[in-house]
N, C-alpha and C positions, 0 to 999 in steps of 0.2 A: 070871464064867463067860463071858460075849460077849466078853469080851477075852483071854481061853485060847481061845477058837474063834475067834477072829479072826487069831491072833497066828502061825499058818503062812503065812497069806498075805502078811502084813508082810514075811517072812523069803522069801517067793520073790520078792517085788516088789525086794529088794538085787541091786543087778547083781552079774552072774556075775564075777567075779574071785576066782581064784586068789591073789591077792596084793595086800599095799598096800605104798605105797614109804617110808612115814612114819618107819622106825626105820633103811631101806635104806643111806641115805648114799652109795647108788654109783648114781647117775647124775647126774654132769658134765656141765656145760653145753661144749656145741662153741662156740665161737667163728671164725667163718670169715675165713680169714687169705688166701684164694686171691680172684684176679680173679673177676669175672663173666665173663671169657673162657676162662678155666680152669675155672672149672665149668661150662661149657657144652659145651668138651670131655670133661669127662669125663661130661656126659649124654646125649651122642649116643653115646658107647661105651659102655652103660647099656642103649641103646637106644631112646633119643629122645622118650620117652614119658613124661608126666605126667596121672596120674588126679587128678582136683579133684573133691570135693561140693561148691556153691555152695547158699546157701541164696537161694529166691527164689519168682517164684509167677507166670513167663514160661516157656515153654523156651527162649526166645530171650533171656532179657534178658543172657547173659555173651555173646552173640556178640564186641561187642566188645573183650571182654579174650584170647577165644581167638585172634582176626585180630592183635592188638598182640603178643603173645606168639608165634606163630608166624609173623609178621613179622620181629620182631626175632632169633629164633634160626632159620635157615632148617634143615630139617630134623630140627624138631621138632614134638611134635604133643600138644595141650592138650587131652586130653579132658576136657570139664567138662560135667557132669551138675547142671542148675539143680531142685531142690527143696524143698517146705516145710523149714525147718531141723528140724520135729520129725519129719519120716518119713526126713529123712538120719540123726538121731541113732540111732532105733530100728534103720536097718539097719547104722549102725558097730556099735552094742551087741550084736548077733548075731552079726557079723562078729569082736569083740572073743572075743565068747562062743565061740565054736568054735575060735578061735586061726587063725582064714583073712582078716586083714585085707587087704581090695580095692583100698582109695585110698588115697594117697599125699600129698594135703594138701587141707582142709576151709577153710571159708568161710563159716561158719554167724551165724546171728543167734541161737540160744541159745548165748549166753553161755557159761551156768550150768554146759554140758555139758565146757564146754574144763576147766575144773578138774578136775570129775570124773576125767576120761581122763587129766589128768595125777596124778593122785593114784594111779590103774590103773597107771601105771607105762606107761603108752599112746602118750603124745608124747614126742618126740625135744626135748630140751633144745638149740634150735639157733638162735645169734643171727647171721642174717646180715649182710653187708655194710648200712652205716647203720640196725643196731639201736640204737644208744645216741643216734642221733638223734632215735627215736620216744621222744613225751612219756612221763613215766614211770609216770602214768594208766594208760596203756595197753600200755604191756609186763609180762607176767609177771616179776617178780624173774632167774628161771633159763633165761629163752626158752624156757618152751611154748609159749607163744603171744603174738602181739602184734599189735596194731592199724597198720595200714598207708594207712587214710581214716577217714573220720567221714561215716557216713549222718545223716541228720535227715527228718525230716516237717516241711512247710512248708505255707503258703498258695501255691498253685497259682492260676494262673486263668488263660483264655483272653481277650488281651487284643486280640482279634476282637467279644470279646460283651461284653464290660462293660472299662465307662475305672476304676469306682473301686471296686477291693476293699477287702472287709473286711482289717484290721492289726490288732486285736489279738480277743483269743475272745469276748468282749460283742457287737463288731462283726457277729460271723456271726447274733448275734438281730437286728438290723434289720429290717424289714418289707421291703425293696427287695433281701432275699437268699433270701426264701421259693421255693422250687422251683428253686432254680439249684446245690445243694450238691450233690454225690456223694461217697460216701464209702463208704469200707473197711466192710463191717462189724465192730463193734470186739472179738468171740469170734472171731473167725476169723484173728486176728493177734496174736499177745501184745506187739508193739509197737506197734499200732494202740490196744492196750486201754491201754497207758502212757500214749498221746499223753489218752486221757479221764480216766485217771486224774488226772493231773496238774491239769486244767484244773478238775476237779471239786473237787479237793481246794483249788483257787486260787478258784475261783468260787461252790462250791456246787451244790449237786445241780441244783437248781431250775435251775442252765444247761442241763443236758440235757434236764431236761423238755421247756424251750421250746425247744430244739433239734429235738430232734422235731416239735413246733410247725410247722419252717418248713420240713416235710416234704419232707426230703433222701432223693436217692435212694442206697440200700444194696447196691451191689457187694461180690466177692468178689476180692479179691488188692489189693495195691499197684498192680499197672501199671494196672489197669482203673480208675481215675479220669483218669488220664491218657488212655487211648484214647476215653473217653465225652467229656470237655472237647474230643479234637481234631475229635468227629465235628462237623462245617458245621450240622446239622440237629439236633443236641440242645438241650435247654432249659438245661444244667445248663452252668455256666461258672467255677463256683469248688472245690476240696478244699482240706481241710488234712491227709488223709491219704494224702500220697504224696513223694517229690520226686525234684526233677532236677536236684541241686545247687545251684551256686550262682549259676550262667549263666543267661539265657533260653535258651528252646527253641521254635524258631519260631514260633509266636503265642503261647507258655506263658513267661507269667512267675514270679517267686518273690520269698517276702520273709517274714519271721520274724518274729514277735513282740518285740518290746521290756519291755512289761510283762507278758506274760503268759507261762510257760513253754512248753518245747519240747521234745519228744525228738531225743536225739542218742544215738549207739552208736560206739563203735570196731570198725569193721569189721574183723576179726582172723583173722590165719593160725594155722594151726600144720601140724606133719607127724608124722606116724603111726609111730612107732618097727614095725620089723618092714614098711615100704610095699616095694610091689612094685618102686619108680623112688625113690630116696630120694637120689642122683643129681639126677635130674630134679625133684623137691619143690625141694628145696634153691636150682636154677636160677631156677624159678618165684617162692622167694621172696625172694631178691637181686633178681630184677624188678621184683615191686613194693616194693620201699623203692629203688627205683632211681631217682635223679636225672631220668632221660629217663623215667618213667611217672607219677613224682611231679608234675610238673611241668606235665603235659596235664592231669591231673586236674579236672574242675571240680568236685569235692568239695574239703572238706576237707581237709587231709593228716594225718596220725598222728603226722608227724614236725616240730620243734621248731624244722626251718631251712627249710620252704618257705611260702613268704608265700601266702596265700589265695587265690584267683580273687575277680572278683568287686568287688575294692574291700571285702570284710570284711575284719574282723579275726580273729585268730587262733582255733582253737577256745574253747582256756583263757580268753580275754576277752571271750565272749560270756554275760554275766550272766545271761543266759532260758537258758540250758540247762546241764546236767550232766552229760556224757556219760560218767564214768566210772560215775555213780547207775543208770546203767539196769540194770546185770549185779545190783544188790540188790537190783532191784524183781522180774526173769522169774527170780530164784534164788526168790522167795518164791511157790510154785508155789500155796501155800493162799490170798492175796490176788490170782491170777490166777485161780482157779478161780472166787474168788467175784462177782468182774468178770465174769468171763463166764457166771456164772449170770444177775446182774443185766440185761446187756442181751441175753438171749436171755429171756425175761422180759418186759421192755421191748419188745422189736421182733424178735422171733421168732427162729430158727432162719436159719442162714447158708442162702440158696439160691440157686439153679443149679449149672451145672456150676463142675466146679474152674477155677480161673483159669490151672490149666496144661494146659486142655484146650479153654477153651470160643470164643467167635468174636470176643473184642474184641481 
């Protein structure tokens, strides 16, 4: 009986599509055979314009890919809209839903949702210029989408306030790191909640316990451990929940785990069949697998021919992480809920303002 009363709302919670592409057989992957000079002309006569969602939790934090991009093609213009990847998903899914799609190419950290949308029949099947470079972890089979860098979370710390961080996750229980941590709260990020999952499942609960113990302070977003470590006048000098590559970042440095695991993600394009600038998408994504953007990157790369920054090694040979495993952990929405029951539970409710509103 509670499962016949229950079982319409099941049925409106399925996203609104009209169609699935499963038995379709008719969408062709593009393969782009034109310059990046030639597509650049033809997305200024397009109309010079590319809408991007970037998933993130700065407003500021894509400036620098808009200035590279609009550098590089001079009269064009990158709008890019930075927010949570799950309130970008919900407004594609509306957008999907009415048949009035807005953007033109996405940038998100859920995963889970790029399949989805191409399953929708959603994304444009389209492998640009050095797709078959990118590892093949990380490109869909048919070019819906594909990985372009590798984000990770790292050990952070301000090397102003302390000579010797903690390197591997035991490290951060030490007596001599009690009130110096800051960190992500881990419900407020569903790859913050991987980075504990991981470590928990490698160490055992009892690490969190005592992690709490050395009572860390709990911010809200990714950049904000980074803006707290650079203030002159805070106590707090070490994260593992944030990063800035693979470089130093003037008094911030980094460094990975060796025995203890680490998130990593393919940070992944795709374009929107039906986009406003699909022209313009297309430009945008030959950009980043491009030689000259690849190449400044102090991430990672996607792609299988550019050597690392840094003095690392390649993604694929770094044994502490998995970066294609993370899309099977935020696909499994009922082991993320339950994480983030646990530590809101634990250490209450995410608080202050949003991180893409408030004063760090």
């Amino acid at each position: 009986m509670h499962f016949v009363a229950f079982l319409p709302l099941l049925l409106l919670a399925q996203p609104t599509t009209s169609f699935d592409i499963t038995l379709g057989f008719n969408t062709p992957q593009i393969n782009e055979n034109r310059t990046i000079s030639e597509i650049y002309q033809a997305a200024l006569a397009e109309g010079g314009v590319v809408i991007c969602y970037h998933g993130g939790d700065e407003v500021n934090q894509q400036n620098a890919l808009k200035r590279a991009f609009e550098s590089r093609f001079p009269g064009m213009t990158l709008n890019i809209t930075v927010n949570r990847s799950k309130y970008h998903s919900v407004n594609i899914d509306r957008q999907l839903a009415s048949g009035n799609i807005e953007v033109d190419s996405i940038i998100l950290q859920s995963l889970q949702d790029y399949a989805r949308w191409d399953q929708q029949g959603a994304l444009m099947h389209y492998a640009p210029n050095n797709f078959y470079s990118v590892y093949a972890p990380f490109r869909h089979i048919r070019a819906a989408y594909y990985g372009f860098a590798i984000n990770a979370w790292s050990t952070v710390w301000n090397t102003a306030k302390i000579a010797n961080p903690p390197r591997e996750w035991p490290d951060f229980l030490k007596p001599e790191y009690k009130n110096k941590l800051v960190l992500t709260h881990p419900s407020d990020d569903d790859a913050i909640a991987y980075i504990f999952d991981l470590i928990m499942n490698q160490y055992g609960y009892q690490w969190f316990e005592d992690l709490l113990a050395q009572n860390p302070r709990w911010v809200r977003g990714t950049g904000s451990p980074l803006a707290v470590l650079r203030q002159p006048n805070s106590t707090q000098s070490i994260t593992f929940t944030a990063g800035i590559g693979l470089r130093p970042s003037g008094t911030l440095n980094v460094s990975f785990p060796t025995e203890g695991n680490f998130v990593s993600w393919p940070r992944s394009a795709a374009i929107f069949n039906n986009s406003p600038h699909p022209e313009g998408a297309k430009l945008f994504s030959n950009f980043l697998l491009s030689d000259e953007f690849q190449l400044q990157s102090a991430q990672w790369s996607a792609r299988d021919d550019i050597v690392a920054p840094g003095g690392y090694p390649g993604i694929l040979d770094m044994r502490s992480t998995n970066s294609a495993e993370y899309v099977h952990f935020i696909a499994n929405r009922g082991r993320v809920e339950a994480l983030r029951m646990l530590f809101e539970e634990r250490i209450g409710m995410p608080q202050g303002l949003s991180p893409l509103i408030d004063d760090l």
